[in-house]
DSSP file (Angstrom, degrees, kcal/mol; ACC not computed):
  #  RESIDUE AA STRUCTURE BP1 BP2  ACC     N-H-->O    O-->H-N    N-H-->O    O-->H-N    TCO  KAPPA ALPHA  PHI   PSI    X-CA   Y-CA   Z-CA
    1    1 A X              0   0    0      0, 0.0     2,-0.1     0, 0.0     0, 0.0   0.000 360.0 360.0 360.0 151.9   21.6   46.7   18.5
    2    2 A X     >  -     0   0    0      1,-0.1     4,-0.7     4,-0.0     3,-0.2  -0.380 360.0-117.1 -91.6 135.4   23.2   45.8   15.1
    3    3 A X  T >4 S+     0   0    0      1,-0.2     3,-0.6     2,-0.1    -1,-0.1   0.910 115.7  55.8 -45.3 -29.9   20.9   44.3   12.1
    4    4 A X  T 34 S+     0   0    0      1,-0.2    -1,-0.2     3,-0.0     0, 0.0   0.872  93.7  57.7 -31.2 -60.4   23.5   41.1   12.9
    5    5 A X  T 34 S+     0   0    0     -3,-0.2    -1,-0.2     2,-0.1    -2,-0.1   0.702  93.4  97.2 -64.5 -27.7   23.0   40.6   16.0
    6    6 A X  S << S-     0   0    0     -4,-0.7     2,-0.6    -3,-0.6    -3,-0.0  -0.183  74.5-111.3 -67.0 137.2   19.0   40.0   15.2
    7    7 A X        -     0   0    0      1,-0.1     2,-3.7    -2,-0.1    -1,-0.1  -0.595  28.4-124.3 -71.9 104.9   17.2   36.7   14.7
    8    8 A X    >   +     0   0    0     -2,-0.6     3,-0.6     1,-0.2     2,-0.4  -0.071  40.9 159.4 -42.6  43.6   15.9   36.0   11.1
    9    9 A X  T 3   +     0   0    0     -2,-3.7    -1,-0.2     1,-0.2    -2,-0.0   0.238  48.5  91.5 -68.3  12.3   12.4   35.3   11.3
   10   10 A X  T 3  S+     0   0    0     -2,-0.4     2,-0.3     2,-0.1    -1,-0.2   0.382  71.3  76.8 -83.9  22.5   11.6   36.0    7.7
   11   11 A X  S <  S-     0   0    0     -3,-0.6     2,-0.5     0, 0.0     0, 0.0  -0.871  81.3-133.3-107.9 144.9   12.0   32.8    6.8
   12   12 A X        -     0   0    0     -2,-0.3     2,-0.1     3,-0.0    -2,-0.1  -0.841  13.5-153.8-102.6 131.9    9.1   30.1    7.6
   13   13 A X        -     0   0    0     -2,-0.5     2,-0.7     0, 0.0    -1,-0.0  -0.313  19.9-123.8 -70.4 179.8   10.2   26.9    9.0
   14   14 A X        -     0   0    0     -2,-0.1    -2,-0.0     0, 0.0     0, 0.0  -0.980  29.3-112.8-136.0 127.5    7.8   24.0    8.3
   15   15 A X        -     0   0    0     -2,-0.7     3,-0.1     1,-0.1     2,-0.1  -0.182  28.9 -99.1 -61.6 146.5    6.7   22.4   11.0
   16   16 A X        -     0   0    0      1,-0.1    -1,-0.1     0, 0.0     0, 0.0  -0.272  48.8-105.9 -58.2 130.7    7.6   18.5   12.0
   17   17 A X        -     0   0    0     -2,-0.1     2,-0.6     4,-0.0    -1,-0.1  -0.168  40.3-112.5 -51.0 149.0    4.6   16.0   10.9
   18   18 A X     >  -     0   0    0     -3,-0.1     4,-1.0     1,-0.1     5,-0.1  -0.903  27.4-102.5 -94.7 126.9    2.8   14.9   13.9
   19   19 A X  H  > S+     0   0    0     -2,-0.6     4,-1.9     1,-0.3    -1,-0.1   0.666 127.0  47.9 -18.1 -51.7    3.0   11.3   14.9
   20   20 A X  H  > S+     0   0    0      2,-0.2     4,-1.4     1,-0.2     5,-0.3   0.958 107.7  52.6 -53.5 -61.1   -0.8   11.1   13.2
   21   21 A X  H  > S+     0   0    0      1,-0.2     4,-1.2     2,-0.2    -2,-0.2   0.863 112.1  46.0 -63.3 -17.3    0.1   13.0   10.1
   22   22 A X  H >X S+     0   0    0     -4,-1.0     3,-1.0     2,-0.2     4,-1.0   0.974 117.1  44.2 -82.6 -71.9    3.1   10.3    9.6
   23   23 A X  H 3X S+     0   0    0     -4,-1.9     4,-2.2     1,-0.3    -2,-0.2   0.910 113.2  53.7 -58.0 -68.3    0.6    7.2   10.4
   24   24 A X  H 3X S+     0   0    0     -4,-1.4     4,-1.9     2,-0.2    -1,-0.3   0.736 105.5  49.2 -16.7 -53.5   -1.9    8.8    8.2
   25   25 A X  H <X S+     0   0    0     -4,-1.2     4,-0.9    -3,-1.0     5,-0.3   0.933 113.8  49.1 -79.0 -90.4    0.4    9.1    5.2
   26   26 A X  H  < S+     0   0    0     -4,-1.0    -2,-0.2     1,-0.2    -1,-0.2   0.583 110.8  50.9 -38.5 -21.9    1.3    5.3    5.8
   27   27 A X  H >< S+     0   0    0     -4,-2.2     3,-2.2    -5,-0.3     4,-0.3   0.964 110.5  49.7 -48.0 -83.9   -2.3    4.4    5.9
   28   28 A X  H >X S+     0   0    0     -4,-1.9     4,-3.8     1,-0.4     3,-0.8   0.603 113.4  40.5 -58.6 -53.9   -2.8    6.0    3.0
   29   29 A X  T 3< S+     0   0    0     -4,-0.9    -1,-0.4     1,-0.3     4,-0.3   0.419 113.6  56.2 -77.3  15.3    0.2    4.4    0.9
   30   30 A X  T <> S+     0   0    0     -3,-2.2     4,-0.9    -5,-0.3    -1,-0.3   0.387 102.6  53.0-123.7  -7.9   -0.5    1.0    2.3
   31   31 A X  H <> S+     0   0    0     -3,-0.8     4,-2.3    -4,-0.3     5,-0.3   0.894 110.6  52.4 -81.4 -67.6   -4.3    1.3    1.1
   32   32 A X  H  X S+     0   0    0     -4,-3.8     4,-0.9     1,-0.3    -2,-0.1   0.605 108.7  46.8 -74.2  -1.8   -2.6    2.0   -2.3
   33   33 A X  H  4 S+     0   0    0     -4,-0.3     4,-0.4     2,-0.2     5,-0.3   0.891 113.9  45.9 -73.4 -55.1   -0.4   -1.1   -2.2
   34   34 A X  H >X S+     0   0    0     -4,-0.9     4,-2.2    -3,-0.2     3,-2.1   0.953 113.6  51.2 -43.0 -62.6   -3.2   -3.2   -1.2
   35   35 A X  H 3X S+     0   0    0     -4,-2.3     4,-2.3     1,-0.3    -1,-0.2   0.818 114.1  48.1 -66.2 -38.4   -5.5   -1.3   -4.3
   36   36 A X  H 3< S+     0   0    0     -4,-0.9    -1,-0.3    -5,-0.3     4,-0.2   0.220 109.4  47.9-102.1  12.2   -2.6   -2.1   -6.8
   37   37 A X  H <> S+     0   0    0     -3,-2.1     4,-2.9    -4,-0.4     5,-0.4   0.603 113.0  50.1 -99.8 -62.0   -2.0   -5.8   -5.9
   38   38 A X  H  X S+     0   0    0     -4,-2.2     4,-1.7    -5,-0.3     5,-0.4   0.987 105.7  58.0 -55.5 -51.4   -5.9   -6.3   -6.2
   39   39 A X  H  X S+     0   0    0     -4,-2.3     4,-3.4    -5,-0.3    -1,-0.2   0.976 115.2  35.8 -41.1 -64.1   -5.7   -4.5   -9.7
   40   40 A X  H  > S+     0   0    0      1,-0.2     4,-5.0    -4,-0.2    -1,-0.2   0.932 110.2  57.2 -66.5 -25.0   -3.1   -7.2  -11.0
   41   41 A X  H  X S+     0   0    0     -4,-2.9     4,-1.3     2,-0.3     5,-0.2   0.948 107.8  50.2 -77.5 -38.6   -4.4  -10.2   -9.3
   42   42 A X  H  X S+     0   0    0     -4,-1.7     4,-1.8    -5,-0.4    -1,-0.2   0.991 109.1  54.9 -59.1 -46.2   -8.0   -9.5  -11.1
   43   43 A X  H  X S+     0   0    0     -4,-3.4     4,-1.3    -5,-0.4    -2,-0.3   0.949 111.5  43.5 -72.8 -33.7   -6.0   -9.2  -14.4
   44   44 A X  H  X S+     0   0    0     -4,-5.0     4,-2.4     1,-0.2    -2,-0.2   0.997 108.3  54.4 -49.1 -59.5   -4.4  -12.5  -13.9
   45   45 A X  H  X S+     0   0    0     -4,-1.3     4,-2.5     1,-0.2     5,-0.3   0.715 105.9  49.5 -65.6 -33.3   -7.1  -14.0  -13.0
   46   46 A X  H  X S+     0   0    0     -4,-1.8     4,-3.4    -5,-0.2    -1,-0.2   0.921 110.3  57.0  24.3-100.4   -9.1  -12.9  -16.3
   47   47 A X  H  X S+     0   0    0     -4,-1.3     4,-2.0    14,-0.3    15,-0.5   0.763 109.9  42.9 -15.4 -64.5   -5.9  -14.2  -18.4
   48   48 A X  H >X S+     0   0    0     -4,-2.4     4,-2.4     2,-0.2     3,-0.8   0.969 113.5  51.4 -55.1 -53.7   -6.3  -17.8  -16.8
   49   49 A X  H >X S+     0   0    0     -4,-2.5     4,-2.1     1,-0.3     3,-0.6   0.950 114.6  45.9 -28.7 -66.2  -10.0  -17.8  -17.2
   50   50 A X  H 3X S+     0   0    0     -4,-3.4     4,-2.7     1,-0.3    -1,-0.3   0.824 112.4  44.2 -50.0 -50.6   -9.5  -16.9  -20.7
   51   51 A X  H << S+     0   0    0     -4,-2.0    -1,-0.3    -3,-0.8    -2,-0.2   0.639 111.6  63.1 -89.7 -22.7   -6.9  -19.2  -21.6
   52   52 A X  H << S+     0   0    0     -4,-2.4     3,-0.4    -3,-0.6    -2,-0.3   0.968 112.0  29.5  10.5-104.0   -9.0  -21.5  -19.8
   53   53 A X  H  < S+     0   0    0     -4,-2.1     2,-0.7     1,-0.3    -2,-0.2   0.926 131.9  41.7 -30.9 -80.2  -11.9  -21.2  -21.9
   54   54 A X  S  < S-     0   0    0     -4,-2.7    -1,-0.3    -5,-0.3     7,-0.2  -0.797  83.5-150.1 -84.3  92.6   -9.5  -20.5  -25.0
   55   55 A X        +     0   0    0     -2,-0.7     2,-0.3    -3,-0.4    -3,-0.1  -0.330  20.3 173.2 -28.1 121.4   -6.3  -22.7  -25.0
   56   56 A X        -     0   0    0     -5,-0.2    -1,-0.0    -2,-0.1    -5,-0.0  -0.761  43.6-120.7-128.7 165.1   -3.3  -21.5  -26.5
   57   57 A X  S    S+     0   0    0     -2,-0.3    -2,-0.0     1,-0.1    -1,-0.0   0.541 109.2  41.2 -94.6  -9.4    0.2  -22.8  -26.6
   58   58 A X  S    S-     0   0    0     -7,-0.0     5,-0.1     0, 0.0    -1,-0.1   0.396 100.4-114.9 -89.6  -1.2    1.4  -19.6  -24.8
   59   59 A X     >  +     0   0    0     -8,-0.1     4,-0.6     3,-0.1    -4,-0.1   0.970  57.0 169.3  53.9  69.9   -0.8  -18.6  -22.1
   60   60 A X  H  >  +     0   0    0      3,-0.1     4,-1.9     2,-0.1     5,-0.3   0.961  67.0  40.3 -85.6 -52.2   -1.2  -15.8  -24.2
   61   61 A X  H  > S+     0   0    0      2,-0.3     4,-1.5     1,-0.2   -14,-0.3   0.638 111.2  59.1 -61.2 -35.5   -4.1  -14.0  -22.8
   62   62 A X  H  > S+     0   0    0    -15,-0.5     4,-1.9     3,-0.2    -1,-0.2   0.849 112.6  47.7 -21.8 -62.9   -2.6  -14.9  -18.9
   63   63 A X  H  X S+     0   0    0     -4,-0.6     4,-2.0     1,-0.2    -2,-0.3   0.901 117.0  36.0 -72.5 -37.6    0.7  -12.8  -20.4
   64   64 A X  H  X S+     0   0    0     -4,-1.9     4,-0.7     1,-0.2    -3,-0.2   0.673 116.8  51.4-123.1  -8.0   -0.9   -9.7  -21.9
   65   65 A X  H  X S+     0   0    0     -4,-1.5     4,-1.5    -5,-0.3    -1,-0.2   0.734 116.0  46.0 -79.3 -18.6   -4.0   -9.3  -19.1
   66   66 A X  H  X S+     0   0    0     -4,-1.9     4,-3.3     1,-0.2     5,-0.5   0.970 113.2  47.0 -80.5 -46.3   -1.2   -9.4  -16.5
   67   67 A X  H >X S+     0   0    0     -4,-2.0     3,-2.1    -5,-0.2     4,-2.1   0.954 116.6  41.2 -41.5 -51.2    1.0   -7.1  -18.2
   68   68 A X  H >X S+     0   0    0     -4,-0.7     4,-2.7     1,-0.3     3,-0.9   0.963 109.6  59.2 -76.4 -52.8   -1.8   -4.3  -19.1
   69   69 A X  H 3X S+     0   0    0     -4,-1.5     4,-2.1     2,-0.3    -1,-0.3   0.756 109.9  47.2 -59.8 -25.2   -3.3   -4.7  -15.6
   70   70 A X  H <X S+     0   0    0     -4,-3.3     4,-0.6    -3,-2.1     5,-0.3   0.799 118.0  39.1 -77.2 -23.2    0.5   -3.6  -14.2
   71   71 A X  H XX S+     0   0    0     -4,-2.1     4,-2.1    -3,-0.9     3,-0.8   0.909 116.7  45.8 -84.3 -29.7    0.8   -1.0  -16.3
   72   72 A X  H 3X S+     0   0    0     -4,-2.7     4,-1.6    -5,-0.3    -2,-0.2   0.978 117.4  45.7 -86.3 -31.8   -2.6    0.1  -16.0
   73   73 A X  H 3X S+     0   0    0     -4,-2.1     4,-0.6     2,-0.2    -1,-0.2   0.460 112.4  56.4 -70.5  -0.4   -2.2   -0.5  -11.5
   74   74 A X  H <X S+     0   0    0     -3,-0.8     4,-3.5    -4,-0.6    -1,-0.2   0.823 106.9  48.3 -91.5 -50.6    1.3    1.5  -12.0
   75   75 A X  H  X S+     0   0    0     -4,-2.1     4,-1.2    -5,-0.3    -2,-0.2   0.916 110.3  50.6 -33.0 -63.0   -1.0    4.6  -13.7
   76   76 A X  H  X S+     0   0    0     -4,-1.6     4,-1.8     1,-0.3     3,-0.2   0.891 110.7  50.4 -84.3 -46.2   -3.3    4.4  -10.8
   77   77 A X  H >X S+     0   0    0     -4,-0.6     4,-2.0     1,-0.2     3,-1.2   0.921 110.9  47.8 -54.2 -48.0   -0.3    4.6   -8.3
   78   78 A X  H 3X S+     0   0    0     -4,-3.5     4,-1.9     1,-0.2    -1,-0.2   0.828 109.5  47.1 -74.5 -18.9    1.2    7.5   -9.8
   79   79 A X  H 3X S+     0   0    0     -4,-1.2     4,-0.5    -3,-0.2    -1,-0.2   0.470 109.8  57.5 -98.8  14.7   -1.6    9.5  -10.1
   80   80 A X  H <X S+     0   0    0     -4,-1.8     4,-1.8    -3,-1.2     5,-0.3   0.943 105.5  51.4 -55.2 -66.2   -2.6    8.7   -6.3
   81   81 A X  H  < S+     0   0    0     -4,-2.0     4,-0.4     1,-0.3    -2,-0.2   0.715 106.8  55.0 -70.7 -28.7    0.7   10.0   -5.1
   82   82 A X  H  X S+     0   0    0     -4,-1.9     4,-0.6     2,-0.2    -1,-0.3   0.853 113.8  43.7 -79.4 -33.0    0.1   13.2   -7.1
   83   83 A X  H  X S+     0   0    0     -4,-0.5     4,-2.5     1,-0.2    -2,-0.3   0.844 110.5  46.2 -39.0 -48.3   -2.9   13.7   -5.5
   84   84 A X  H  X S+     0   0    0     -4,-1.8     4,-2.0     1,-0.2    -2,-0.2   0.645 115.9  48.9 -90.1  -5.4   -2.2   12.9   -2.3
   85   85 A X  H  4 S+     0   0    0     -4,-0.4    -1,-0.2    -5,-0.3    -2,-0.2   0.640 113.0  49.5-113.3  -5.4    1.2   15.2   -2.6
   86   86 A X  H >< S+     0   0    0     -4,-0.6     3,-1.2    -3,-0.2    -2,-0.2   0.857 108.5  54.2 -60.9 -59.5   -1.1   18.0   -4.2
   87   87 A X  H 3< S+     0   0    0     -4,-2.5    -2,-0.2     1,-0.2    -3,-0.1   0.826 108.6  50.2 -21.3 -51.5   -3.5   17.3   -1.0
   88   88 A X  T 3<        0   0    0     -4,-2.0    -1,-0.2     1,-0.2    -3,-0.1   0.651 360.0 360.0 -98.2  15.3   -0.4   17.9    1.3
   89   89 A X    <         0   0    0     -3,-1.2    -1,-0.2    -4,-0.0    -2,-0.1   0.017 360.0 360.0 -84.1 360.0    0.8   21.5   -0.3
């Protein structure tokens, strides 16, 4: 028989995810949606307190704890997902 004719098996397939490992991975990213809603809503609420307490004519402190608390809950996401995508290598 011909080298042709022969089935390539030096190459690895990668096996399909399992019905678990697929619901696992959505746990996972639905935890880190939850974690990154809670992150901003704690920096708003902060901001109001604070502008609350200090009165501005911009809701300044409202604006610049909700920004940093997205940027800082955008951080957290990304370096989950490079975890968890280190985790699945």
């Amino acid at each position: 028989m011909s080298q042709q004719n022969q089935p390539n098996h030096n190459h690895k397939q990668k096996p399909l995810k399992s019905q678990k490992d697929k619901l696992n991975s959505y746990a996972r990213f639905s935890g880190i949606v939850i974690q990154m809603v809670a992150i901003i809503c704690v920096g708003t609420f902060i901001g109001v307190k604070l502008d609350e307490r200090y009165p501005n004519k911009n809701n300044l402190y409202t604006l610049f704890f909700t920004l940093g608390f997205v940027i800082a809950s955008i951080v957290f996401v990304i370096r989950r997902i490079i975890a968890a995508s280190k985790d699945d290598n």
